[in-house]
VOPAGU-2260 file (C-alpha; in pm, 1 decimal, decimal comma):
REM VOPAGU-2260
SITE   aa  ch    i         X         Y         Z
SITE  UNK   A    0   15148,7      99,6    3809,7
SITE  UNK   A    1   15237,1     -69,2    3465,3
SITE  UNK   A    2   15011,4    -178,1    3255,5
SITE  UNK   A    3   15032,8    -433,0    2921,6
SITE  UNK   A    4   14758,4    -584,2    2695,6
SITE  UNK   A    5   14932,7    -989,5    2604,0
SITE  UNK   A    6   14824,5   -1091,5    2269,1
SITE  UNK   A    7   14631,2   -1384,1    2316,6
SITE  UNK   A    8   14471,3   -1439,3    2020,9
SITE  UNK   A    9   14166,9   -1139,9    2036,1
SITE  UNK   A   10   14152,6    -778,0    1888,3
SITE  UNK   A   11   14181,7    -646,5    2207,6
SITE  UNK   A   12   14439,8    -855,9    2433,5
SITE  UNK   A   13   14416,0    -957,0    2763,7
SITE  UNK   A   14   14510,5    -701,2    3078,9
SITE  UNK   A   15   14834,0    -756,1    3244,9
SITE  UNK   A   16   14972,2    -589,1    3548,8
SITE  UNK   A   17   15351,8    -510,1    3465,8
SITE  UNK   A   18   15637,0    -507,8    3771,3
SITE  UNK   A   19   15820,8    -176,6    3790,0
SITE  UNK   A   20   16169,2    -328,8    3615,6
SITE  UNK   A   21   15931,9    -484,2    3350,6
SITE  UNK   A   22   16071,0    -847,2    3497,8
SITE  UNK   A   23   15763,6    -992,1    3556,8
SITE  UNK   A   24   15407,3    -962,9    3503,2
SITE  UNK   A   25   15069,9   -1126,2    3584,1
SITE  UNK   A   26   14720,3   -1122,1    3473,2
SITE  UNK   A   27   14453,1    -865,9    3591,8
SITE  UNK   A   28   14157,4   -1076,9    3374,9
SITE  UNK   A   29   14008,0   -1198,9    3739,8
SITE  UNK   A   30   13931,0    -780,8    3791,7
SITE  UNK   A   31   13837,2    -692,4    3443,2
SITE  UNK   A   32   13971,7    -811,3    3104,5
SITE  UNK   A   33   14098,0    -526,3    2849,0
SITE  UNK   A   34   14261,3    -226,6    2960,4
SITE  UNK   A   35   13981,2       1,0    2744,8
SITE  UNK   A   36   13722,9    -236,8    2986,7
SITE  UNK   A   37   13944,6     -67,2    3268,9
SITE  UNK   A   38   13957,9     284,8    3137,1
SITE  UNK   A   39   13534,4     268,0    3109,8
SITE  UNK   A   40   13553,7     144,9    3483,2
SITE  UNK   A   41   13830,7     298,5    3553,0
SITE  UNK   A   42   13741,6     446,2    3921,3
SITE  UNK   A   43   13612,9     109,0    4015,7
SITE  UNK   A   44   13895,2    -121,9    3925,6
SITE  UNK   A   45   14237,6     119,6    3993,4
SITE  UNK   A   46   14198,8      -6,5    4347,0
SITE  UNK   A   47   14248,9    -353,5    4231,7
SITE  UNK   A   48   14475,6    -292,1    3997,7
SITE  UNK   A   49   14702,0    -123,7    4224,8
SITE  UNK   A   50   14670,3    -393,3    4517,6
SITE  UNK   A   51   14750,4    -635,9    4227,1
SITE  UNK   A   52   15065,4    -448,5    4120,6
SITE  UNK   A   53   15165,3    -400,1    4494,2
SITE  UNK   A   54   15162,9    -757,8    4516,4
SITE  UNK   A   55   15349,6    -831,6    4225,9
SITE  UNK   A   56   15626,1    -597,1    4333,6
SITE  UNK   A   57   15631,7    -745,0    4697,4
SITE  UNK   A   58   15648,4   -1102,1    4532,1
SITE  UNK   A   59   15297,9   -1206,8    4719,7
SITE  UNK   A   60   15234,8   -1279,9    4336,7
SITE  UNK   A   61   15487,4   -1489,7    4145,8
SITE  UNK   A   62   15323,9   -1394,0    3807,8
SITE  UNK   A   63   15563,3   -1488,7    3559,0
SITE  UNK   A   64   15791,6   -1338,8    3307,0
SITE  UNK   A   65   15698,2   -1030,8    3131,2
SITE  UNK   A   66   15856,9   -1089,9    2756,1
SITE  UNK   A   67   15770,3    -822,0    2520,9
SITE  UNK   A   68   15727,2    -952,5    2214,9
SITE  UNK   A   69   15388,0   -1145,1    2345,5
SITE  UNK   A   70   15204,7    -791,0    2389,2
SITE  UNK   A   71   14986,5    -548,5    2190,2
SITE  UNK   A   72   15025,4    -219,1    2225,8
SITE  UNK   A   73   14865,1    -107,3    2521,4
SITE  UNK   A   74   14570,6     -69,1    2359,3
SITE  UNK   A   75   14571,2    -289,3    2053,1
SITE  UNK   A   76   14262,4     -52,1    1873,1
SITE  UNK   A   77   14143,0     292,9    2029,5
SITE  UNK   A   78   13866,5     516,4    1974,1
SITE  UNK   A   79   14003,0     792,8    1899,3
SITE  UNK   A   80   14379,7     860,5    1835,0
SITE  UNK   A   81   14415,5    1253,1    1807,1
SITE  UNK   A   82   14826,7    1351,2    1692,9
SITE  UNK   A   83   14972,8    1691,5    1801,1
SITE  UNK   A   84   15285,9    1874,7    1733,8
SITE  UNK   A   85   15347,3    2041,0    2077,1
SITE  UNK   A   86   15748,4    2053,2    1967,6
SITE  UNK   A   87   15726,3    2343,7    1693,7
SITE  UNK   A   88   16102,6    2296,4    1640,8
SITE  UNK   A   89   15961,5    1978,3    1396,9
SITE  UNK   A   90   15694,8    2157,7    1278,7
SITE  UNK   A   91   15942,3    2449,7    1161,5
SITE  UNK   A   92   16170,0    2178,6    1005,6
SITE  UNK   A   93   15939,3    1924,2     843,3
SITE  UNK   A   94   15761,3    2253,9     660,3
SITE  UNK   A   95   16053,5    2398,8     586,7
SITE  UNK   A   96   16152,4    2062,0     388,7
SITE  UNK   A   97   15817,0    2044,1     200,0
SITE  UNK   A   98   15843,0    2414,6     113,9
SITE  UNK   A   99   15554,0    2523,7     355,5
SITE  UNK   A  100   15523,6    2835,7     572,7
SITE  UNK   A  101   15464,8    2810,9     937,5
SITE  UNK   A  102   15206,6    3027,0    1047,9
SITE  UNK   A  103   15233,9    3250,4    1352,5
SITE  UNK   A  104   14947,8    3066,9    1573,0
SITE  UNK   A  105   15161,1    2742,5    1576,8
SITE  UNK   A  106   15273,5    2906,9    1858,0
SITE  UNK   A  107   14978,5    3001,3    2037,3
SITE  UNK   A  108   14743,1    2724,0    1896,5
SITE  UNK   A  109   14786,9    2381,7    1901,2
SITE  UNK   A  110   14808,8    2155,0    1524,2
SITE  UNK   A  111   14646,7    1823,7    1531,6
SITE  UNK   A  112   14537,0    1541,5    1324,8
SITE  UNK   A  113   14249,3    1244,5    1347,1
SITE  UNK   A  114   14508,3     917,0    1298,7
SITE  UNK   A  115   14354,8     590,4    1232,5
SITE  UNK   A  116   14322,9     413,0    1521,0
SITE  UNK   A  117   14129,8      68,8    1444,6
SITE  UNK   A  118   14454,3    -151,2    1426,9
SITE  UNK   A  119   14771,9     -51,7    1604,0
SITE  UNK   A  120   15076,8    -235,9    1543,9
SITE  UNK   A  121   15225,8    -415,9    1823,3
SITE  UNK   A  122   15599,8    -293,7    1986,9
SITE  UNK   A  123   15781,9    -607,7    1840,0
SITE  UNK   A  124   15587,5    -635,9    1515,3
SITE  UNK   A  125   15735,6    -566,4    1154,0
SITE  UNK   A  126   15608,8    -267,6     962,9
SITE  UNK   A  127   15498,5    -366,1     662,4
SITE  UNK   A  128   15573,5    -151,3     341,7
SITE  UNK   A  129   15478,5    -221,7      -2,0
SITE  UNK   A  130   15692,5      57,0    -222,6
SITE  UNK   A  131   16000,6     163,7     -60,5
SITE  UNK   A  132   15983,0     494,1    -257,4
SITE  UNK   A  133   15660,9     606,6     -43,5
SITE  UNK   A  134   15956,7     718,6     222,7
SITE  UNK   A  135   15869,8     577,3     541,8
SITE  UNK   A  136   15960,9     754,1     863,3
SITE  UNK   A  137   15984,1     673,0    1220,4
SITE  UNK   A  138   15828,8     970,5    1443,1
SITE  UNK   A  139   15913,7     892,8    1788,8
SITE  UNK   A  140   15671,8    1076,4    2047,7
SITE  UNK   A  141   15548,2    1080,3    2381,0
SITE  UNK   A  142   15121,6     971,9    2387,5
SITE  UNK   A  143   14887,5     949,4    2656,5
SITE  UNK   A  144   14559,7     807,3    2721,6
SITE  UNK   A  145   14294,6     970,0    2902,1
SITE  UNK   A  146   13919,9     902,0    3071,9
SITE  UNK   A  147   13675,6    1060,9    2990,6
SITE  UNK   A  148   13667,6    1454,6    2902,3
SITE  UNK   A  149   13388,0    1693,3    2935,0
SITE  UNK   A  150   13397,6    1897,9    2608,5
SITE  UNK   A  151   13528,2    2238,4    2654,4
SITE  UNK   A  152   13739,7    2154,7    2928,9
SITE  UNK   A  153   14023,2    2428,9    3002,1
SITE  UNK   A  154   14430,4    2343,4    3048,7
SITE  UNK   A  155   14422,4    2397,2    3419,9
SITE  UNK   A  156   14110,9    2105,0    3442,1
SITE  UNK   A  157   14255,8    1874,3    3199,0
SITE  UNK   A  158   14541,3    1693,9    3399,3
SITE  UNK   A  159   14298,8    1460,5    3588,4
SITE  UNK   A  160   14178,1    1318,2    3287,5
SITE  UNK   A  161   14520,2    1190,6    3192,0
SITE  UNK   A  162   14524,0     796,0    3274,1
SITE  UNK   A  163   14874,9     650,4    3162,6
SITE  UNK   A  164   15152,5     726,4    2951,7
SITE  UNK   A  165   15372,8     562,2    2701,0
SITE  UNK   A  166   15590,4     582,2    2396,4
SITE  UNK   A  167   15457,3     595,9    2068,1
SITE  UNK   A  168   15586,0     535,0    1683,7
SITE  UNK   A  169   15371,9     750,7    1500,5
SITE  UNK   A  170   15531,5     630,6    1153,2
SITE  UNK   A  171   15466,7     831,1     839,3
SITE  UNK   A  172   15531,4     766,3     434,0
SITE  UNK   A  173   15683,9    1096,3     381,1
SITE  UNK   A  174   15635,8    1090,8      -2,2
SITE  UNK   A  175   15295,7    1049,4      27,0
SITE  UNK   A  176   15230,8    1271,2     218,6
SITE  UNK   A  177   15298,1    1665,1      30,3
SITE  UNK   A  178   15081,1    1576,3    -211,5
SITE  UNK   A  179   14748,2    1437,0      25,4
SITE  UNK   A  180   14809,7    1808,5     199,9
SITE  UNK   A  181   14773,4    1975,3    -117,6
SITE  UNK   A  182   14421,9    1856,1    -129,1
SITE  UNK   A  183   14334,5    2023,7     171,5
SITE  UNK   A  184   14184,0    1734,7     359,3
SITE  UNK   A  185   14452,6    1629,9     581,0
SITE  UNK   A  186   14650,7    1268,8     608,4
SITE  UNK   A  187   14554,2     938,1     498,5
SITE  UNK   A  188   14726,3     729,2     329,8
SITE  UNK   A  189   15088,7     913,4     460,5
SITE  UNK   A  190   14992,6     748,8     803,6
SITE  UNK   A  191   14962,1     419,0     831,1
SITE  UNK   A  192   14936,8     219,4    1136,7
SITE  UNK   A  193   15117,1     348,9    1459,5
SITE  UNK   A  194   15275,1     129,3    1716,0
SITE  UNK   A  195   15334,0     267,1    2107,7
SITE  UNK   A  196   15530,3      86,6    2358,4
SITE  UNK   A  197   15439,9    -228,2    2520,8
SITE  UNK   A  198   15377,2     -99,5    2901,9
SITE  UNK   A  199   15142,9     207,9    2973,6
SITE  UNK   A  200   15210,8     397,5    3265,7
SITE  UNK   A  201   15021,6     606,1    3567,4
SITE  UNK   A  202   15152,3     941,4    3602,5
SITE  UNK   A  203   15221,3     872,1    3972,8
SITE  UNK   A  204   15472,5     597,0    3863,7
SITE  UNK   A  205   15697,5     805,3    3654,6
SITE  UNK   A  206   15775,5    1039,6    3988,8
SITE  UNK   A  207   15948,6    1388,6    3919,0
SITE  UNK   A  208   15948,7    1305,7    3619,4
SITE  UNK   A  209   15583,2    1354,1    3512,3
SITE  UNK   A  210   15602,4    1736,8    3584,0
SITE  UNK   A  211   15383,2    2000,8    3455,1
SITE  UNK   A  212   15227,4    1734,4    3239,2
SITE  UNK   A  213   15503,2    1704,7    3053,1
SITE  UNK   A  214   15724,4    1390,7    3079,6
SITE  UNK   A  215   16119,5    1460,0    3172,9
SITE  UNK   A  216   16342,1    1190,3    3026,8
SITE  UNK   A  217   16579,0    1150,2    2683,9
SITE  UNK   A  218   16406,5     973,1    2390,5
SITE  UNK   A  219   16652,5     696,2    2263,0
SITE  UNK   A  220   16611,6     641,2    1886,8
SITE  UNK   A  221   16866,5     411,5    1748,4
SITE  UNK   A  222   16841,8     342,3    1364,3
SITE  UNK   A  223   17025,4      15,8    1220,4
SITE  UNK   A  224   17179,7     -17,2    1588,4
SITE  UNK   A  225   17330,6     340,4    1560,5
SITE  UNK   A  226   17172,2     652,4    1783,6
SITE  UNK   A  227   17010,2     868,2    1560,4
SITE  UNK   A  228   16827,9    1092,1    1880,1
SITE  UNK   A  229   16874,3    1141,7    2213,2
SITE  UNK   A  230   16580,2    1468,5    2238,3
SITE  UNK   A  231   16478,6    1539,4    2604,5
SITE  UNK   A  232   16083,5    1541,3    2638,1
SITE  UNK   A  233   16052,0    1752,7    2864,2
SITE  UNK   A  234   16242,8    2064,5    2695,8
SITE  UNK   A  235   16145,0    2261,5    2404,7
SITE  UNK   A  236   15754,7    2141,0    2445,6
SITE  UNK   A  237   15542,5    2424,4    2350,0
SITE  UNK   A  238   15217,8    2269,4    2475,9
SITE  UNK   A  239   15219,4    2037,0    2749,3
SITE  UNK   A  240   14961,3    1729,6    2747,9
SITE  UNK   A  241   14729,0    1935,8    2932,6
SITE  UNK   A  242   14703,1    2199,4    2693,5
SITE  UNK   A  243   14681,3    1915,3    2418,9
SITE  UNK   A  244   14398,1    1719,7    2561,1
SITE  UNK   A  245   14213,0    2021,8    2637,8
SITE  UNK   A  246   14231,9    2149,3    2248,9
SITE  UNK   A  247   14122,6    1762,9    2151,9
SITE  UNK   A  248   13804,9    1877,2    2371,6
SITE  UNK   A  249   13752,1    2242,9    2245,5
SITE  UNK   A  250   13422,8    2125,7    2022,2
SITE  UNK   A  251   13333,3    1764,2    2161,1
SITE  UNK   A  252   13335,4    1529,8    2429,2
SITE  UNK   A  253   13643,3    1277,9    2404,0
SITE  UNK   A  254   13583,0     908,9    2525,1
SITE  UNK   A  255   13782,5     727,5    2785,3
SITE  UNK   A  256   14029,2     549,3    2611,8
SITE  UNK   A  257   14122,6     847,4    2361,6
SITE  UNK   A  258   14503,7     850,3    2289,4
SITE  UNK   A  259   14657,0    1188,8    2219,1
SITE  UNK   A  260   15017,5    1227,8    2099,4
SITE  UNK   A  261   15261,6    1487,0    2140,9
SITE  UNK   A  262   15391,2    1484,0    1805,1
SITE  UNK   A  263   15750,0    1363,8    1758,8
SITE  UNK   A  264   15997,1    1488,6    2027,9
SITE  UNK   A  265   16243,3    1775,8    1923,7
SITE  UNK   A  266   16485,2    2005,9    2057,6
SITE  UNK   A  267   16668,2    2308,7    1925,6
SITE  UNK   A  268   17015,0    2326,9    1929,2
SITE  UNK   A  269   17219,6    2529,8    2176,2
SITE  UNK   A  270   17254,8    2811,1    1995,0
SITE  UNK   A  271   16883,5    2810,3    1928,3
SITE  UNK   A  272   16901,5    2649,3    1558,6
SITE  UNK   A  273   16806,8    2296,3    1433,3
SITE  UNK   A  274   17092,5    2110,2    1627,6
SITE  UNK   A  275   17299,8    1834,2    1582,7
SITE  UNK   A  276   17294,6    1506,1    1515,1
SITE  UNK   A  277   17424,9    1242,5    1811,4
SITE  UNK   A  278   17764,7    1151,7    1639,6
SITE  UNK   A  279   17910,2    1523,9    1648,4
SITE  UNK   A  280   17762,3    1616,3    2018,6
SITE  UNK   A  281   17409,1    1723,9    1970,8
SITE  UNK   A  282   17086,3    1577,2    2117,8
SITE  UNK   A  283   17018,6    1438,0    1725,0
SITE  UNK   A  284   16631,6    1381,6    1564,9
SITE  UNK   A  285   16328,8    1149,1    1650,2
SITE  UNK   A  286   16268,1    1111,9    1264,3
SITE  UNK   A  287   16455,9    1067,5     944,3
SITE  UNK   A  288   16289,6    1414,7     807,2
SITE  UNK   A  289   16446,7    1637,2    1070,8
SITE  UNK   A  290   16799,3    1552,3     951,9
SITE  UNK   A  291   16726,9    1529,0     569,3
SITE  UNK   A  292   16645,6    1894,9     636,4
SITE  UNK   A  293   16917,7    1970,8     860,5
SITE  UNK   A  294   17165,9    1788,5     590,8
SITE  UNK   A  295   16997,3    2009,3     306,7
SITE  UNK   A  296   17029,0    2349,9     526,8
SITE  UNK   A  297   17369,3    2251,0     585,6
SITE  UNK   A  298   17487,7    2035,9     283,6
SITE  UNK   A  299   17246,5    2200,2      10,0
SITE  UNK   A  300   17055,3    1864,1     -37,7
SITE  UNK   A  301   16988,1    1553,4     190,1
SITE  UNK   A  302   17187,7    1235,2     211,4
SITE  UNK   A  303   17020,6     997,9     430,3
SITE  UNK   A  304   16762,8     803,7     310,9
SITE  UNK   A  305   16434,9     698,0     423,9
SITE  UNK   A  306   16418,3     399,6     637,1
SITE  UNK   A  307   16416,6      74,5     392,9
SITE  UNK   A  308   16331,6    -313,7     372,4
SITE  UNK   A  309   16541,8    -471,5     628,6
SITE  UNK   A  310   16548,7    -148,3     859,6
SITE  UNK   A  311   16541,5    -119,9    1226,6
SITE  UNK   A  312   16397,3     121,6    1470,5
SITE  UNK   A  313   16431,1     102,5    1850,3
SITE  UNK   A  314   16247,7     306,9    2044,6
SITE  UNK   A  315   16302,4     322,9    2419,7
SITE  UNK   A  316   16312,8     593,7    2747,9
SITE  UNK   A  317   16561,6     445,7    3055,3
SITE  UNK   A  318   16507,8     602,2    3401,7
SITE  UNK   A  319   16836,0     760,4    3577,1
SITE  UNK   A  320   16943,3     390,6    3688,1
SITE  UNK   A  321   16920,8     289,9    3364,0
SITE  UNK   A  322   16562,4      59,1    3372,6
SITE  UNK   A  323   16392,0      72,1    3080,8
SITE  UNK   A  324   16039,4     300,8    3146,4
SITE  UNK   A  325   15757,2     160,6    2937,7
SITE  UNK   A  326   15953,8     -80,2    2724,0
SITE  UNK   A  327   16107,2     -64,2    2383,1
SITE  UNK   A  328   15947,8     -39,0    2044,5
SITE  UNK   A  329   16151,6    -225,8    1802,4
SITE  UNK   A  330   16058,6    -297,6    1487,0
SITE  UNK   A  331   16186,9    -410,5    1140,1
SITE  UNK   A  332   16084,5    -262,4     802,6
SITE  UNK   A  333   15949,8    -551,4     562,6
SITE  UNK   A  334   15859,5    -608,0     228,3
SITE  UNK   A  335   15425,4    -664,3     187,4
SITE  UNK   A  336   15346,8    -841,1     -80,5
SITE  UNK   A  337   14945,7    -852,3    -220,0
């Protein structure tokens, strides 16, 4: 099933139940009112949920229609949103650019960051950016949310916990963000708010292509109406989500309603370098920072800029017919003014 929280006015939204071509939708308040209220209950109300969905897609519900501009994202605030970098093709690149060795174990062990997760931005919403020369970034990733997980819960047992799935833009002020690193306590400022896309979705729903819990399907990132990446998900992940969630749990229990990211989707080029971008044949870059490296590796310095007032990502994953998956993130960069 497909799941959407409408802004109607609270912090948290109010549940809808999504139809599969994202056509319609209808309310799920009557069964329980916030999707994190369904992912505390979450045993208890699926049945519901589903027959409610079911219903919607047989037309035994009208509902009405789904516009996506109206919703939060999924979950408007989380407890816990915990960022990996399962694609170590970015990590290689985005180090090499800030002049940073990657260590062996990125390999073997899993990197991850605490993001702030009190106030996502919605799908449709502006980002807001005060100083165009703090070098903001689109990351475009693949997140899921999961129920709750026993700390010190292996790989192999951590696939069960995973609830829904859905896009995420994991933005990033890249000129920020060398110089909170060199303190040696992580991001902070270089992260503002993220924004994921407005439907969350059951594993069962995405078919063969939810497959060794990693999700199979092309990333479309268009910048200024012009593809900037077309990455496949599912290739070139080092850790899957189950190897992800179950690092998120190596010291402590994680809450239902935890969001953990994959980091921002990459692949390697045919012949096993950084690849290419979309306009001369290659699969292209989920962020800005991948080609500013690629252009300096190739070019001896980078050309294209950060993204800048008046800027526009898109954001979106489209099924083999062509249906849009979980929806689109689109937003516009604007000016915030104290």
């Amino acid at each position: 099933m497909k799941l959407a929280s409408r802004n109607d006015g609270t912090r948290d939204g109010e549940l809808m139940v999504v139809s599969r071509d994202l056509a319609r939708c209808t309310s799920a308040a009557t069964i329980v009112p916030t999707l994190q209220a369904a992912l505390d209950d979450w045993h208890r109300v699926v049945p519901a949920l589903q027959a409610l969905f079911a219903d919607l897609q047989s037309g035994d519900v009208s509902g009405q229609p789904f516009d996506q501009a109206t919703v939060h994202s999924p979950l408007p605030r989380a407890f816990q949103w915990a960022d990996g970098s399962a694609y170590v093709n970015h990590v290689q690149l985005v180090r090499q650019a800030r002049g940073a060795e990657m260590p062996e174990s990125f390999w073997t062990d899993p990197l991850m960051y605490q993001g702030g997760s009190d106030d996502f931005l919605p799908p449709h919403a502006p980002i807001a950016l005060m100083d165009e020369a703090w070098g903001l970034d689109m990351e475009a990733e693949i997140a899921v949310i999961t129920g709750d997980v026993p700390m010190g819960t292996r790989p192999d047992e951590a696939s069960p916990h995973i609830r829904l799935i859905m896009l995420a833009n994991d933005i990033s002020l890249r000129n920020l963000l060398k110089a909170e690193l060199a303190k040696g306590f992580g991001f902070f400022h270089a992260k503002p708010s993220s924004a994921f896309s407005p439907v969350a979705v059951t594993p069962d729903e995405l078919g063969t292509a939810w497959q060794d819990n990693k999700l199979h399907h092309m990333v479309e990132v268009d910048l200024n109406g012009k593809p900037l990446g077309r990455a496949d998900a599912g290739t070139d992940m080092t850790f899957d989500f189950a190897q992800l969630v179950a690092h998120a749990a190596k010291s402590r229990r994680l809450g239902a309603g935890t969001i953990i990211g994959s980091g921002t989707v990459s692949n390697r080029g045919v012949d096993g370098g950084p690849g290419l971008p979309v306009g001369k044949g290659g699969q292209g870059y989920s962020c800005l920072a991948e080609l500013r490296m690629v252009e300096m590796i190739t070019q001896g310095q980078p050309h294209t800029p950060f993204m800048t007032f008046g800027d526009r990502v898109r954001i979106e994953i489209c099924d083999e017919a062509g249906q849009s998956v979980f929806g689109r993130i689109d937003q516009i960069v604007e000016k915030y003014d104290v």
